[in-house]
BAKOLTOR-16144 format. One record per residue (C-alpha): x, y, z; residue number from 1; residue in one letter. Coordinates in nm, 4 decimals, always signed. Layout:
REM residues N
+----------+----------+----------+-----+---+
|        x |        y |        z |   k | r |
+----------+----------+----------+-----+---+
|        X |        Y |        Z | NUM | A |
...
+----------+----------+----------+-----+---+
REM end
This chain:
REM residues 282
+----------+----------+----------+-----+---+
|        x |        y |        z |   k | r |
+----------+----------+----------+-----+---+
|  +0.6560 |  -0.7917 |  +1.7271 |   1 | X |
|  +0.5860 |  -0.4356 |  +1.7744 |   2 | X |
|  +0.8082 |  -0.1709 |  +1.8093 |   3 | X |
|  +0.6573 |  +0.1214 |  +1.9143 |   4 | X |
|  +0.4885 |  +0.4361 |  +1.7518 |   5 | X |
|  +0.7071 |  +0.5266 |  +1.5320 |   6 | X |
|  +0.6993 |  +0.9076 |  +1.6660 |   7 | X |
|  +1.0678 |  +1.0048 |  +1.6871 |   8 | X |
|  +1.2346 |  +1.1224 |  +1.3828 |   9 | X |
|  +1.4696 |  +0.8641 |  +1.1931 |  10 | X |
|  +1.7612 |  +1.0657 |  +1.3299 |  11 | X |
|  +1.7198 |  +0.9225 |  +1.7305 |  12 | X |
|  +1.5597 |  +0.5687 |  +1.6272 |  13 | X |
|  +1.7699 |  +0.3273 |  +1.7580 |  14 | X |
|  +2.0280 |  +0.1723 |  +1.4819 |  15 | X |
|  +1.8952 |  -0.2052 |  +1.3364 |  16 | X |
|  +2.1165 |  -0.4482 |  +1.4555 |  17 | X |
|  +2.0342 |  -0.6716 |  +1.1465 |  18 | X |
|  +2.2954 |  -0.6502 |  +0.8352 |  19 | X |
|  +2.2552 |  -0.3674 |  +0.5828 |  20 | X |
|  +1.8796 |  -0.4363 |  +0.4147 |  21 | X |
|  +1.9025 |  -0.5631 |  +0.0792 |  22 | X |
|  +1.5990 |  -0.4054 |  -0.0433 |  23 | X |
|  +1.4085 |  -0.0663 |  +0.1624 |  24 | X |
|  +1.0679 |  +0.0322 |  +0.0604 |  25 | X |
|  +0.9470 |  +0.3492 |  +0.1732 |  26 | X |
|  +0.5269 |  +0.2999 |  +0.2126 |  27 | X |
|  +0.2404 |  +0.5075 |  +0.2775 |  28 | X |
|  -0.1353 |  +0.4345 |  +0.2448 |  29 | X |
|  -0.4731 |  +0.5835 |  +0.2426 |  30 | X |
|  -0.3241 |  +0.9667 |  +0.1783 |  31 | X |
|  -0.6659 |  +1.0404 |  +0.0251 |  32 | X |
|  -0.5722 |  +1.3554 |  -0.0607 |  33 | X |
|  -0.8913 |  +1.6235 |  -0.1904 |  34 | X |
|  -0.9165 |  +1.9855 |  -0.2045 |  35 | X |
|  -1.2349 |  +1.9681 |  +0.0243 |  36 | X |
|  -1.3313 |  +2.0370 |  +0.4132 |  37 | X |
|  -1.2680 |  +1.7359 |  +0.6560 |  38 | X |
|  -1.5246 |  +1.4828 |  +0.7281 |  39 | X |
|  -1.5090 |  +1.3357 |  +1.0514 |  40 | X |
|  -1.1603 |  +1.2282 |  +1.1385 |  41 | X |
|  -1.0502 |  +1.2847 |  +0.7384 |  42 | X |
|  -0.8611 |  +1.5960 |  +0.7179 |  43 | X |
|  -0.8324 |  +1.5474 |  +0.2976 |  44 | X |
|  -0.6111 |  +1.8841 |  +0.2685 |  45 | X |
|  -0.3845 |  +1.8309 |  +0.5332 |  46 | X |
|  -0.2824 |  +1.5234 |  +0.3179 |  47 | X |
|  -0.0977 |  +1.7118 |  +0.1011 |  48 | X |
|  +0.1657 |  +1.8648 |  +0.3463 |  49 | X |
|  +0.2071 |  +1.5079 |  +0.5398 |  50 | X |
|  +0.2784 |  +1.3992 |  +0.2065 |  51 | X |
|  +0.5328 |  +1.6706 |  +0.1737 |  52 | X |
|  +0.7221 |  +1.5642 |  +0.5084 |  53 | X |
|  +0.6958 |  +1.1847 |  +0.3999 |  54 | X |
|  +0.8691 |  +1.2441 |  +0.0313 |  55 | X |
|  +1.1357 |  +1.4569 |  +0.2087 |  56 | X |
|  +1.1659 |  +1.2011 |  +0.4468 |  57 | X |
|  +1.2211 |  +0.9594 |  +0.1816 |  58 | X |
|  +1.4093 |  +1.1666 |  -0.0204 |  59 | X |
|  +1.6754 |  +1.1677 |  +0.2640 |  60 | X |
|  +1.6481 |  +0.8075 |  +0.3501 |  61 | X |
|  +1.6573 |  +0.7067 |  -0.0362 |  62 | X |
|  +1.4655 |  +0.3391 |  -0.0251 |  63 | X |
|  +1.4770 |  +0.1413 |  -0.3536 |  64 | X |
|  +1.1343 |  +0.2011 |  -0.4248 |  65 | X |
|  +0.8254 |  +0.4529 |  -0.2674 |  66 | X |
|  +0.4956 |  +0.2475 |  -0.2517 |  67 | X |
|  +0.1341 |  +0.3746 |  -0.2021 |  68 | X |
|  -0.0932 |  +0.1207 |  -0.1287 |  69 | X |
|  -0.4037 |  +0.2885 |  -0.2645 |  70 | X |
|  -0.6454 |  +0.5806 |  -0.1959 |  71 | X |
|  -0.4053 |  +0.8493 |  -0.3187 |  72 | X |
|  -0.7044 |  +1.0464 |  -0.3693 |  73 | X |
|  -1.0733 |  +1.0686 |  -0.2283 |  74 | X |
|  -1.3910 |  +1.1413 |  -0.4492 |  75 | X |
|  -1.3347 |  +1.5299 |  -0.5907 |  76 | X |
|  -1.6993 |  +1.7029 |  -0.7784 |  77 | X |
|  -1.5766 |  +1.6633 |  -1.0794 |  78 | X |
|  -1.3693 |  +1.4937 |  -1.3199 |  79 | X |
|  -1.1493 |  +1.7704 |  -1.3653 |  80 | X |
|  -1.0711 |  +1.8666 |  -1.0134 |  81 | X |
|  -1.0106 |  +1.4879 |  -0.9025 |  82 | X |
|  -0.7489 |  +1.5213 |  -1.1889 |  83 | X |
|  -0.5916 |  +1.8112 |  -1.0765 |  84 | X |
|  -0.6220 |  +1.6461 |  -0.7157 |  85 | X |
|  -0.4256 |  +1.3418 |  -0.7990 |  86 | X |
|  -0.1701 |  +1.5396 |  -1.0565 |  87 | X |
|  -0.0892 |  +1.7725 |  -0.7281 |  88 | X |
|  +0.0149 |  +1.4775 |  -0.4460 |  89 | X |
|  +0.1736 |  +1.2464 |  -0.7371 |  90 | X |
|  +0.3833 |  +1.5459 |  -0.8100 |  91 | X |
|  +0.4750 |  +1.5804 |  -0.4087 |  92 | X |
|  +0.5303 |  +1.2254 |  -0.3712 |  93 | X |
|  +0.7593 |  +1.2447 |  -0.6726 |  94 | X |
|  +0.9862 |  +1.4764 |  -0.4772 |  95 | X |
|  +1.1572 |  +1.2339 |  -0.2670 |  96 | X |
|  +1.3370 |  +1.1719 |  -0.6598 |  97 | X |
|  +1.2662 |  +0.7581 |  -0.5795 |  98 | X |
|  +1.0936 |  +0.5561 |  -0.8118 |  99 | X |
|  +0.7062 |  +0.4990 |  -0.7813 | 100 | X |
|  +0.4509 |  +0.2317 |  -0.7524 | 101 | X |
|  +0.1075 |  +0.2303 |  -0.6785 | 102 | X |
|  -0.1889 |  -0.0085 |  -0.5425 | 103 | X |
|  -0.5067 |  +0.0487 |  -0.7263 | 104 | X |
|  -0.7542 |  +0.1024 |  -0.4140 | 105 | X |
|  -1.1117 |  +0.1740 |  -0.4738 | 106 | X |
|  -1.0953 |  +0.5460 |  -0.3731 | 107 | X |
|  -0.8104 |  +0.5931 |  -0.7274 | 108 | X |
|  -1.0765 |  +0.4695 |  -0.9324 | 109 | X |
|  -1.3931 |  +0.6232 |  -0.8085 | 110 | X |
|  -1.4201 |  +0.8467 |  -1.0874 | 111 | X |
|  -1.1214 |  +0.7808 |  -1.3010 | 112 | X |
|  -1.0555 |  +0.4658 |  -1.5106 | 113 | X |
|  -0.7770 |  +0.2533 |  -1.3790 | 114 | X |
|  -0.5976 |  +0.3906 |  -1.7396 | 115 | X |
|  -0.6576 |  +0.7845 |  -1.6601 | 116 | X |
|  -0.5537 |  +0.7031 |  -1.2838 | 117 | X |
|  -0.1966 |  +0.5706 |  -1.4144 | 118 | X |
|  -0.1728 |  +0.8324 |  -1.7031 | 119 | X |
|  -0.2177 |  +1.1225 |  -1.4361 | 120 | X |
|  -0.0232 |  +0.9535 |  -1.1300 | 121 | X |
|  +0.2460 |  +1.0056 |  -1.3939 | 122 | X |
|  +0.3489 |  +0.6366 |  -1.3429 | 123 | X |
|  +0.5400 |  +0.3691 |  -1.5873 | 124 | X |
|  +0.2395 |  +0.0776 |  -1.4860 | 125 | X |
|  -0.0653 |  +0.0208 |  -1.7055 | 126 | X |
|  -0.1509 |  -0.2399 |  -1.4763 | 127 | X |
|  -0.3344 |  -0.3014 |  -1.1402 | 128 | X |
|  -0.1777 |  -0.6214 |  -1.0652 | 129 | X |
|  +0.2260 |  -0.7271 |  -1.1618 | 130 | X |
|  +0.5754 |  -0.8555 |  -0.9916 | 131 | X |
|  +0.8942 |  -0.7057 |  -1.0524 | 132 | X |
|  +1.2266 |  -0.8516 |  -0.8711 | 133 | X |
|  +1.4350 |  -0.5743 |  -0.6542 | 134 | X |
|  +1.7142 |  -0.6594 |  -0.4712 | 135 | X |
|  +1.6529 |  -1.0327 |  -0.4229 | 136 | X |
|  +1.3071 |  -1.0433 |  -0.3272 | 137 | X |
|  +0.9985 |  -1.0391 |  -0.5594 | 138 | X |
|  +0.7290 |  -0.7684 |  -0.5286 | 139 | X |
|  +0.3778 |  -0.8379 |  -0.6166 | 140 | X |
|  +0.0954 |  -0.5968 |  -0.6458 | 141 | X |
|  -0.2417 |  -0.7310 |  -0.6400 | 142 | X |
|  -0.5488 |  -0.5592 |  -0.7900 | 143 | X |
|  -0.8768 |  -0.5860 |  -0.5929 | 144 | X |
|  -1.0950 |  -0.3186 |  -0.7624 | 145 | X |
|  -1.3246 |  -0.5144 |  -0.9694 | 146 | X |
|  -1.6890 |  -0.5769 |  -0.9178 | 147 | X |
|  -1.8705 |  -0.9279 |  -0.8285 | 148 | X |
|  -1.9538 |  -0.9420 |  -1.2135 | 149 | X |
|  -1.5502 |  -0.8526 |  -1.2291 | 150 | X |
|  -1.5687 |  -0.5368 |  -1.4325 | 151 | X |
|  -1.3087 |  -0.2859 |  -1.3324 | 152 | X |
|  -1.3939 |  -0.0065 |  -1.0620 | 153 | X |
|  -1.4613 |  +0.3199 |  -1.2535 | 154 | X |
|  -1.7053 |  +0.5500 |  -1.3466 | 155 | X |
|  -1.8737 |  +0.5028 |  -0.9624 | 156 | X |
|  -1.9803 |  +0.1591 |  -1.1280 | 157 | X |
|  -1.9324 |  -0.0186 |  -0.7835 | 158 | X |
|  -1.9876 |  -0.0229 |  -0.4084 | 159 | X |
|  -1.7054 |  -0.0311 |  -0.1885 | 160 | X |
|  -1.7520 |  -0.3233 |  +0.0158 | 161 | X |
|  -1.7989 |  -0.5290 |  -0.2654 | 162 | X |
|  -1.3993 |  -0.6200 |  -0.3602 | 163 | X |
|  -1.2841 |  -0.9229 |  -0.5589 | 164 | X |
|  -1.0161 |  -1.0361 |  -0.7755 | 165 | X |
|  -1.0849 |  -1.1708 |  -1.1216 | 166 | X |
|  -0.9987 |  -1.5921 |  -1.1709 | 167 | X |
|  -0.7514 |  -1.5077 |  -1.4544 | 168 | X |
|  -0.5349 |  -1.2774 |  -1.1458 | 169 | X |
|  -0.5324 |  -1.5552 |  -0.9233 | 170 | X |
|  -0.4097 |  -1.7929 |  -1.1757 | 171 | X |
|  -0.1590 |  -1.5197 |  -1.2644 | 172 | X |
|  -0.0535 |  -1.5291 |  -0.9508 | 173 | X |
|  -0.0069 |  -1.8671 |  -0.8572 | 174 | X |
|  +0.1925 |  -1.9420 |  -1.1317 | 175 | X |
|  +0.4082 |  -1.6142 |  -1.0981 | 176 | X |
|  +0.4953 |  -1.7405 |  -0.7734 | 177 | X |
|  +0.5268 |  -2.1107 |  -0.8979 | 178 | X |
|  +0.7864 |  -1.9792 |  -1.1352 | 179 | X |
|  +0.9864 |  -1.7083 |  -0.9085 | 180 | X |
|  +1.3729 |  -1.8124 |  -0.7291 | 181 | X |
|  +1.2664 |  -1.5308 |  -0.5169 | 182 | X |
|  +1.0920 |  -1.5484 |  -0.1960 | 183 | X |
|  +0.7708 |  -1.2693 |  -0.2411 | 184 | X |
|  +0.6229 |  -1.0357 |  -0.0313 | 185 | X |
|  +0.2911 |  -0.8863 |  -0.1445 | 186 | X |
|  +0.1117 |  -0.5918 |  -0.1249 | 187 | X |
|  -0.2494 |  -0.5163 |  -0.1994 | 188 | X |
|  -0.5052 |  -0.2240 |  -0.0948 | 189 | X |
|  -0.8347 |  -0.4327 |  +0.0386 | 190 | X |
|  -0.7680 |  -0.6927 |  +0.3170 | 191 | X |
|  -0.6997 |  -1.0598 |  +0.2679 | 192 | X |
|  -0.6808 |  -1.2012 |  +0.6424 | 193 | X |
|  -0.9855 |  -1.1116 |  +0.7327 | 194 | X |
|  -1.3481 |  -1.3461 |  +0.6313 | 195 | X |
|  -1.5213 |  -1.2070 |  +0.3289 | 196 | X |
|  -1.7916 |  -1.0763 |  +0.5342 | 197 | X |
|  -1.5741 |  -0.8028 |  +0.6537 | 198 | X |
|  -1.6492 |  -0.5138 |  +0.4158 | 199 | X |
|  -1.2932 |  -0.4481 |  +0.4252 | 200 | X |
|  -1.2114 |  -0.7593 |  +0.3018 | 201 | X |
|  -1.2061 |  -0.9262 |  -0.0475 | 202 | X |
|  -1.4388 |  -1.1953 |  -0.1625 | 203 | X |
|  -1.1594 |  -1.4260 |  -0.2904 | 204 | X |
|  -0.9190 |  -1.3890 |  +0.0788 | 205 | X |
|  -0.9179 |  -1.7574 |  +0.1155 | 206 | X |
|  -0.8142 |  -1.8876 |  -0.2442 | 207 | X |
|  -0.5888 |  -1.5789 |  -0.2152 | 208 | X |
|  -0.4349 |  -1.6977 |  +0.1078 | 209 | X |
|  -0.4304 |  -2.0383 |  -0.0209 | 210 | X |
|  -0.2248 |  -1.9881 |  -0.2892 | 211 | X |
|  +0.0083 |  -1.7454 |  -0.1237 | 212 | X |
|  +0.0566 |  -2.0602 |  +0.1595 | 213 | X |
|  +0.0808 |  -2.3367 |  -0.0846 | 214 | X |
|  +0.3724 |  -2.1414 |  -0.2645 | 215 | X |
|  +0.5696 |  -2.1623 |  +0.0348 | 216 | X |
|  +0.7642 |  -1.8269 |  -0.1001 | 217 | X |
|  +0.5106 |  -1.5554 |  +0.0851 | 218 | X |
|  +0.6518 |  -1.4321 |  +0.4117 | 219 | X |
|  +0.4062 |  -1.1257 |  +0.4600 | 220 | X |
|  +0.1544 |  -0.9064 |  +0.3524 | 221 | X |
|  +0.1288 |  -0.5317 |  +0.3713 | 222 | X |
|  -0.2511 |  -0.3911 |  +0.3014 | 223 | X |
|  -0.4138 |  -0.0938 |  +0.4018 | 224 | X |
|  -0.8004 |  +0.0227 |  +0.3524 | 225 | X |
|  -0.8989 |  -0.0201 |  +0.7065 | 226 | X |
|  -0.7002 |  +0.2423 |  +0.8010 | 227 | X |
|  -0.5822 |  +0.0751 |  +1.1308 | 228 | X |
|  -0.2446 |  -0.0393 |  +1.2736 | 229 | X |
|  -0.3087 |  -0.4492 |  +1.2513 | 230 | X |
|  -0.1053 |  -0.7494 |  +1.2394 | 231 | X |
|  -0.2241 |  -1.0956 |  +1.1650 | 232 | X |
|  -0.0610 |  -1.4160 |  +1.1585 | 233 | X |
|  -0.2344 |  -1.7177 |  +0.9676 | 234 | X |
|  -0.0360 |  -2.0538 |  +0.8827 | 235 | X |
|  +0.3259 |  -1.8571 |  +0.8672 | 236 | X |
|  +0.2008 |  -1.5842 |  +0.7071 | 237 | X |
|  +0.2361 |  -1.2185 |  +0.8440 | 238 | X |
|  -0.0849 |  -0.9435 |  +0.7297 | 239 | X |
|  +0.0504 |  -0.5991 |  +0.8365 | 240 | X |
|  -0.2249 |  -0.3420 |  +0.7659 | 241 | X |
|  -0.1132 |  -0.0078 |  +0.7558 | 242 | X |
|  -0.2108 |  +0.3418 |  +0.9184 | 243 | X |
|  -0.3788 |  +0.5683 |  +0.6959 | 244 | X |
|  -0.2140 |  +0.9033 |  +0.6183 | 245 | X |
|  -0.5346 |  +1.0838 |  +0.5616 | 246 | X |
|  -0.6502 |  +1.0044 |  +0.9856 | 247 | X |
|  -0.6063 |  +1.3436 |  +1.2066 | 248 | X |
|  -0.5501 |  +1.6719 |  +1.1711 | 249 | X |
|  -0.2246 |  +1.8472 |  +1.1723 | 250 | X |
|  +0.1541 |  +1.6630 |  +1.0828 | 251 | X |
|  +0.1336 |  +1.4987 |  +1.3679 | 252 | X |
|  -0.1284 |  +1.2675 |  +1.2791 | 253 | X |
|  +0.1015 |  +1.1694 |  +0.9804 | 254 | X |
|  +0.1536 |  +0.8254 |  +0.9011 | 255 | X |
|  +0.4363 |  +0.6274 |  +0.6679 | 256 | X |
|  +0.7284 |  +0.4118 |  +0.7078 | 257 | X |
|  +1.0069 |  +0.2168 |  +0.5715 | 258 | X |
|  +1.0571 |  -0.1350 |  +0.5049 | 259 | X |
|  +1.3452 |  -0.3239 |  +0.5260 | 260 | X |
|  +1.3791 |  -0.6779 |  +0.4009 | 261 | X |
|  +1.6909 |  -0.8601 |  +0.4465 | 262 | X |
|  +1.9078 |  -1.1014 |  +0.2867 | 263 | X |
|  +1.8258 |  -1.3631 |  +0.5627 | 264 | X |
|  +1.4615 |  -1.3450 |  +0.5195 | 265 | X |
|  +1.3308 |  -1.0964 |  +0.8213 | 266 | X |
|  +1.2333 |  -0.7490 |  +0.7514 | 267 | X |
|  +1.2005 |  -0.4420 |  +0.9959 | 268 | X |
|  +0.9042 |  -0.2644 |  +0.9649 | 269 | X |
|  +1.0167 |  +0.1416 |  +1.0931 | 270 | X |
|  +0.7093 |  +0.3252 |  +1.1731 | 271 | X |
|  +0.6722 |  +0.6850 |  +1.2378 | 272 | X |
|  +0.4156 |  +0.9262 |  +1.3439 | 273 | X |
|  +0.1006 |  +0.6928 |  +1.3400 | 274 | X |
|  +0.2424 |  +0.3996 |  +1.2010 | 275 | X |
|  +0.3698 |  +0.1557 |  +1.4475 | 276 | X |
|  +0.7033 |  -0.0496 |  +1.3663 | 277 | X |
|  +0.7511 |  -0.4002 |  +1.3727 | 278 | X |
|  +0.9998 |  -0.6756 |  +1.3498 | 279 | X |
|  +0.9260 |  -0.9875 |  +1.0908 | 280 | X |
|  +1.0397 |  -1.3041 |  +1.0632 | 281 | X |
|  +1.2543 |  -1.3226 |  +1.3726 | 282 | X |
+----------+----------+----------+-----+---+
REM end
């Protein structure tokens, strides 16, 4: 269920009526952030100061954990300068003084091995895909940037519309959620609720959604890539697709927002700027 556009600030949102959440996640998606003119409706510089209000945003909100589901950056000349590019917004994000994850989207890794893109982001993961349990619920981080002969993105080795996740992930994953107490919520950059001849979409969606439904643990998943609000429902299964931060010029075109997931199961989705909110599980 939607809630709206998310364009007041937290401050006048109406209070959630649901017990304290036992786990917030602050997200944002598709920043692509470049030193470079805008392309269409990509304003890659303004990036950086909508990143700016999002961390202090965060920063006053303090969620568990800030999560970017992929495209930090977009493609910079040179090595060098996409570097410096993604050294300069992980250091912005990194203001809100929350800890960090990342999504691997394709845009990280256009130029950058998936190792240089973690040793620059300045973040503790040397891997695309894991789970970690906060606050009762398991998190798991899928990585869809490998190519149909599933060799990692880098180098400019791939085309974008060609996403897929390797068979030893997917049997990672169904057994990580075979094993888990927790119920899971996941989170991956490329779409899974879509058929794979979307080009947003990746090649392996329906084993993926298969094993997410046969778990009977998965509630919802957040994605981005498409850079649309979207919300899908297949066999009890929400896919929220995110806003990206990098659509529109000016702050007000920002996009990010806060998830809540509570002990009982629901989570609140609080939107703001471009993102719309929404209610799960109710």
């Amino acid at each position: 269920m939607a809630l709206g556009t998310g364009l007041l600030p937290a401050a006048t949102r109406a209070a959630n009526p649901k017990a304290t959440p036992a786990l917030t996640i602050g997200l944002l998606t598709d920043v692509h952030y470049a030193d470079k003119p805008a392309r269409g409706s990509r304003f890659y510089r303004d990036s950086l100061g909508k990143a700016e209000v999002a961390a202090e945003f965060f920063k006053r909100m303090k969620p568990d954990l800030v999560l970017c589901l992929g495209d930090l950056i977009d493609a910079a000349p040179s090595l060098e300068e996409e570097i410096s590019d993604l050294k300069t917004i992980s250091e912005v994000i990194d203001r809100s003084g929350r800890p960090r994850r990342h999504v691997l989207g394709n845009h990280c890794v256009h130029t950058l091995t998936k190792a240089e893109f973690f040793k620059h982001a300045a973040l503790s993961q040397t891997t695309g895909h894991f789970s970690e349990v906060i606050g009762g619920t398991r998190i798991v981080v899928l990585d869809a940037c490998f190519t149909g002969d599933m060799e990692p993105y880098q180098r400019k080795n791939f085309e974008w519309t060609d996403t897929n996740i390797p068979e030893g992930q997917l049997k990672w994953l169904e057994s990580e959620l075979k094993a888990s107490k927790e119920p899971a919520v996941v989170f991956i950059h490329q779409r899974i609720d879509r058929p794979p001849s979307d080009h947003h979409t990746v090649n392996q969606s329906p084993r993926v959604r298969q094993i997410l439904e046969r778990s009977g643990k998965v509630s919802a998943v957040f994605q981005g890539h498409s850079h649309q609000n979207d919300l899908t429902t297949l066999n009890g299964i929400d896919y929220c697709t995110l806003a990206a931060m990098v659509e529109g010029q000016g702050s007000e075109k920002n996009a990010y927002s806060l998830l809540e997931i509570h002990s009982d199961g629901s989570m609140t989705l609080k939107g703001y700027h471009q993102q719309v909110g929404r209610e799960f599980g109710e």
